[in-house]
Structure formats: structure tokens, C-alpha cells
N, C-alpha and C positions, 0 to 999 in steps of 0.2 A: 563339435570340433575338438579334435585332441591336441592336450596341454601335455609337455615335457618339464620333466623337472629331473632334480637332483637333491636326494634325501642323503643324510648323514646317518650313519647305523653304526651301534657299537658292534666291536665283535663279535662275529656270529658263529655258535656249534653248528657242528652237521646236522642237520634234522630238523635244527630251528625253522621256524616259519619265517617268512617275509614279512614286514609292514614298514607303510610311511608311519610313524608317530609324529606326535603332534601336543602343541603345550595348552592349546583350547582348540573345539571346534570348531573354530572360525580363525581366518586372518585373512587381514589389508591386502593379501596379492592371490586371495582363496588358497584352497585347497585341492588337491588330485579328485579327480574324477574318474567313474568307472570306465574303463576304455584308454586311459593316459596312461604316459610312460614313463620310466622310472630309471635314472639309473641309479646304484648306490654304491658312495664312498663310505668305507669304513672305517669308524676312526681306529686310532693306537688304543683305544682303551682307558683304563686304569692300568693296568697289568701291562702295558705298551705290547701285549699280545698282539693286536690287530695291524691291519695292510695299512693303513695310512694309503689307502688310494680305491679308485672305483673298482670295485671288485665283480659286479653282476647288476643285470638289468630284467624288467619284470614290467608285468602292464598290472595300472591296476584293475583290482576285480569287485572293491568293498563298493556300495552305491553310497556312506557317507560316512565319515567320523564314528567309530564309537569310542565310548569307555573301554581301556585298556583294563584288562583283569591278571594280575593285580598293577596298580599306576606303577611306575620306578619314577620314582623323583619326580619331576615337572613334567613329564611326557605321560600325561594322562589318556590320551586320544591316540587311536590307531586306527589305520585304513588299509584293508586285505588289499596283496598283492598277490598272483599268480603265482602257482607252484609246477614244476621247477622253473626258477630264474636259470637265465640263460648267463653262465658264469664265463669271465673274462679270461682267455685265452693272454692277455698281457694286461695286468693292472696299471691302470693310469696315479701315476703320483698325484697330489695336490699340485704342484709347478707347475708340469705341464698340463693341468686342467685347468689352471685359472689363464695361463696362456693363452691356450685353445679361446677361453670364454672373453680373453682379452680384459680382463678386471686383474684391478693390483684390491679388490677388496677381502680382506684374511677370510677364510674359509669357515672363522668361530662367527661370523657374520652372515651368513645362513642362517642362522636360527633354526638348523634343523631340514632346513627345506631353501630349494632355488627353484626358479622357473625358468626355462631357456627356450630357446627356438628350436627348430624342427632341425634345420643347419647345423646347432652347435649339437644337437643329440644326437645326429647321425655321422658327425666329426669323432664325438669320444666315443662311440661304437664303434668307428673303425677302428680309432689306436685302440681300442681293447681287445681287437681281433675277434669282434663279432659282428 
């Protein structure tokens, strides 16, 4: 059965690879499985470089958690996502995504990762123009 979610990514270079990261390889609501969906919001960064909004969508391809080489900070765990992500044609702000998902819960409440339904993932793929 596939699972949707919504991973949180910092800024991303061109060329960079895709991944859900992750702060262990386990958690209370799981984690992405191979064949699930992904969309990702990017944060501002440190450098407030980044969209502050969904920017691209990808399935994934890793079959589990690994260690990320080298860790960054808490996010020790990474899970390969599909290369090329299908990038968003209009990026979706936070606002209107947490609208869409119908939660007043702040988005640093994630923890990195959401799970949604099939509904709300094929909602914010359309306002992203894919």
C-alpha cells in the first residue's frame, strides 16, 4: 500500500540528490517506504536562501533508512528518493499548505516528516502545477 507524506528539505543545489532524512531509523508514525510519495517543502535555510514552500515531488526508491555519510546535525538517516523529481511549476507556501491539510499545527511540528492521505497529496500537486 502506498504512503504520502511531506518531508522538510533544506536548500537544495542543482545536482544535489534527493532524500527523506531522518533523526533515527524508526518513528511512532513509520517511515517512507519504497514505492511512496514524497512531496518536499523547502525550508529558508540559514542563509533564508531557500522557497519556503513545496518545491518538487519524487517517489521513493531506498528500501530502508540508512546512515547518512557524512550525518549534519540530527539528521543522521536518509531514504533515496527518485532522480529527477518532478519540480513544481508554482510553489506552494506553508499557508496555503497547511490550509489545504486543514491543520493550524506550525510546520517546525513536522519533525522533518508528515504523512497525508492520497487526497491531500493529489490537492498539493495540483496547486503546484503537476
Amino acid at each position: 500500500m502506498i504512503s504520502y507524506w511531506i518531508a522538510t528539505h533544506d536548500p537544495h543545489e542543482p545536482g544535489d540528490k534527493w532524500f527523506v532524512y531522518l533523526k533515527s531509523n524508526t518513528r511512532k508514525g513509520g517511515v517512507p517506504a519504497r514505492g511512496d510519495k514524497v512531496l518536499f517543502y523547502e525550508t529558508a535555510g540559514k542563509g533564508k536562501d531557500g522557497a519556503s514552500a513545496l518545491v518538487c515531488a519524487a517517489d521513493v526508491i531506498g528500501e530502508a533508512p540508512e546512515e547518512r555519510k557524512p550525518p549534519k546535525g540530527k539528521w543522521v538517516y536518509q531514504i533515496d528518493c527518485s532522480e529527477p523529481v518532478v519540480t513544481a511549476r508554482t510553489p506552494v507556501k506553508a499557508a496555503d499548505m497547511l490550509a489545504l491539510l486543514q491543520t493550524k499545527m506550525p510546520l517546525h511540528a513536522f519533525q522533518g516528516l508528515k504523512q497525508i492521505d492520497e487526497n491531500q497529496y493529489n490537492a498539493l500537486r495540483s496547486l503546484m502545477g503537476i
